[in-house]
C-alpha positions in Angstrom: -60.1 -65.3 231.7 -63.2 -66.2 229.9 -66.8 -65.7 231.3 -66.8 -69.8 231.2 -63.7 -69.8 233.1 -64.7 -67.4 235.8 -68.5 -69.6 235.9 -66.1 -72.9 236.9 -65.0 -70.9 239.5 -68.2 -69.9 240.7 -69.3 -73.3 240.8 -66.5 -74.4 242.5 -66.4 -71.6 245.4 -70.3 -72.7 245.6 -69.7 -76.1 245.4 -66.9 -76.0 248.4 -69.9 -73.9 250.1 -72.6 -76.7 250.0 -70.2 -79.4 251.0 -69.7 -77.6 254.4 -66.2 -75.5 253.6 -66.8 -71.6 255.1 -67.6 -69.0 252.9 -64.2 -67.4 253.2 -62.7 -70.8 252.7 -65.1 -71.5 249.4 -63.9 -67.8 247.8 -60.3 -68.1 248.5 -59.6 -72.1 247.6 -61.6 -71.5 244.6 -59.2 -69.6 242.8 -55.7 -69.8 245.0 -54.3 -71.6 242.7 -54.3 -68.7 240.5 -51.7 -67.8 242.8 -49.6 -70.8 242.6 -51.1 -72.1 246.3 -52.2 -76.0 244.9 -52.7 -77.5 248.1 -56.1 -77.0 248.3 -56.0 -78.0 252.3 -53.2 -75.1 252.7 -56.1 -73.0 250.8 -59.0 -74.3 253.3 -56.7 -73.8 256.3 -55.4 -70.3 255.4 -58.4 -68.4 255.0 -60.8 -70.7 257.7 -60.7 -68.0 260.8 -62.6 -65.6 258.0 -65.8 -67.5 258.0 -68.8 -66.3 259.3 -68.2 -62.4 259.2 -64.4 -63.6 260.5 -64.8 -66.1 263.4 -68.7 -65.9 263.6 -68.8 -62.6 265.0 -70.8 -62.0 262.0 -68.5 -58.4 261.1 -66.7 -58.3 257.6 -68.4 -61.2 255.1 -66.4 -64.1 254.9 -66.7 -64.3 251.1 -65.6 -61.1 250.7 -62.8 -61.5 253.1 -61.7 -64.4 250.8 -61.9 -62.3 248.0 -59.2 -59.9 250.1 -57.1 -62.6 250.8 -57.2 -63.3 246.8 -56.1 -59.2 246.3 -53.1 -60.1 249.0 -51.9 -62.8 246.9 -52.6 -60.7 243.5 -51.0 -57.6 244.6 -49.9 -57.8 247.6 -46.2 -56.5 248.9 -43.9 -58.7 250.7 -41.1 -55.8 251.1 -41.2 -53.8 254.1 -41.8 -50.2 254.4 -43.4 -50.4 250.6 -45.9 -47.5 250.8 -46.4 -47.9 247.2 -47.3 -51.4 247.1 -49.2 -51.0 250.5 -51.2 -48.5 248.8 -51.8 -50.2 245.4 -53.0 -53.0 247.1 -55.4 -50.9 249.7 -56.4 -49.5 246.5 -57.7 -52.8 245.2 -59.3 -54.1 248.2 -61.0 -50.5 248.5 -61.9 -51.6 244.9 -63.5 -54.6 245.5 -65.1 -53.7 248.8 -66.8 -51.3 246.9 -68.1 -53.3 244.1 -69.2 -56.2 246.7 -71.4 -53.7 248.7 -72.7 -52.2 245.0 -74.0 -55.6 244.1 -74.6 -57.1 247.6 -75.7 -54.4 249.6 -73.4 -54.3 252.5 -69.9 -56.1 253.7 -71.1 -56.7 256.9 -72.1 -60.5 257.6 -74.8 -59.6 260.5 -76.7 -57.2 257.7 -76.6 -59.7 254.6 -78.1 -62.6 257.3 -80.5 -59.7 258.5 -79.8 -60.6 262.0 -78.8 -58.2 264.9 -75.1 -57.8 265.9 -74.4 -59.4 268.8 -72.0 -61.6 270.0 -71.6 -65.2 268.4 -71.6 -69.1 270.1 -68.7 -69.9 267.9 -70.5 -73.2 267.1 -71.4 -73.3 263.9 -74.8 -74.3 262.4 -75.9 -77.5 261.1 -75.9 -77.5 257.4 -79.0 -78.8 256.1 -81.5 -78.4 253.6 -83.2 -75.2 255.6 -79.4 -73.6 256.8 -78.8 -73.3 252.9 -82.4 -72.2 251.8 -82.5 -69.5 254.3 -78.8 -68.1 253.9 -77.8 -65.7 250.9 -73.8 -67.0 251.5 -74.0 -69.4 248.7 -75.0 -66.1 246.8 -72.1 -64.0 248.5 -69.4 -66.4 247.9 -70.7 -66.4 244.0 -70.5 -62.7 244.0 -67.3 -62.3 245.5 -65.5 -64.5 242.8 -67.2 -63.3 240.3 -65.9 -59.7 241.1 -62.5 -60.9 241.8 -62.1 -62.7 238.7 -63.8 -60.6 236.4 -61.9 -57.3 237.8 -58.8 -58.8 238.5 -57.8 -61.8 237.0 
């Protein structure tokens, strides 16, 4: 994939961001057609429980958990009892976990906010001009496609 390629992607997931989509959502429909999933709704519905650090309980990043869900569909096993394809796929998320908290700092929603863990009102924010300004998820959901694609694609 080119470096343009992978940018339309990262203006896509970013774009799916700003118009209100999760960031799990934004990382994972930006690039499941990859993966022969076309249905960009199917996309949005699959990976919408991730957002927020999964369910705003503000634990695993949602873009990054996106990005998982990406690894499932690039290498994931859908025979049971595959310990081999268990573990190549382990291996890549391991991969990409570890390249997301190089560049990012952490996995961990509550940390990349900066805000103390602590349980969540599942209502989600407003977006507006100030919810986007002061959040670093437009960033995260960049990030995580970027690593995907340019590791893995």
């Amino acid at each position: 994939m080119t470096e343009q390629e992978i940018q339309q992607r990262v203006d896509k997931a970013v774009a799916l961001f700003k118009q209100g989509f999760n960031c799990s959502q934004s990382v994972f429909a930006a690039c499941a057609d990859l993966y022969g999933i076309n249905d960009e709704a199917l996309a949005l519905r699959l990976s919408a429980s991730f957002g927020g650090g999964i369910g705003r309980m503000r634990q695993t990043c949602g873009a990054a958990c996106g990005m998982f869900l990406l690894a499932g569909l690039h290498n994931g096993s859908a025979i049971p009892h595959d310990a081999d394809g268990k573990k190549q796929n382990y291996a890549l998320v391991q991969d990409l976990a570890a390249q997301f908290k190089a560049e990012n700092g952490s996995l961990i929603c509550a940390e990349l906010l900066g805000i103390a863990p602590k349980p969540q009102d599942p209502q989600p924010e407003a977006r507006t001009d100030a919810y986007y300004q002061k959040r670093p998820c437009a960033d995260m959901v960049a990030s995580a496609v970027r690593i995907f694609l340019t590791q893995h694609s």
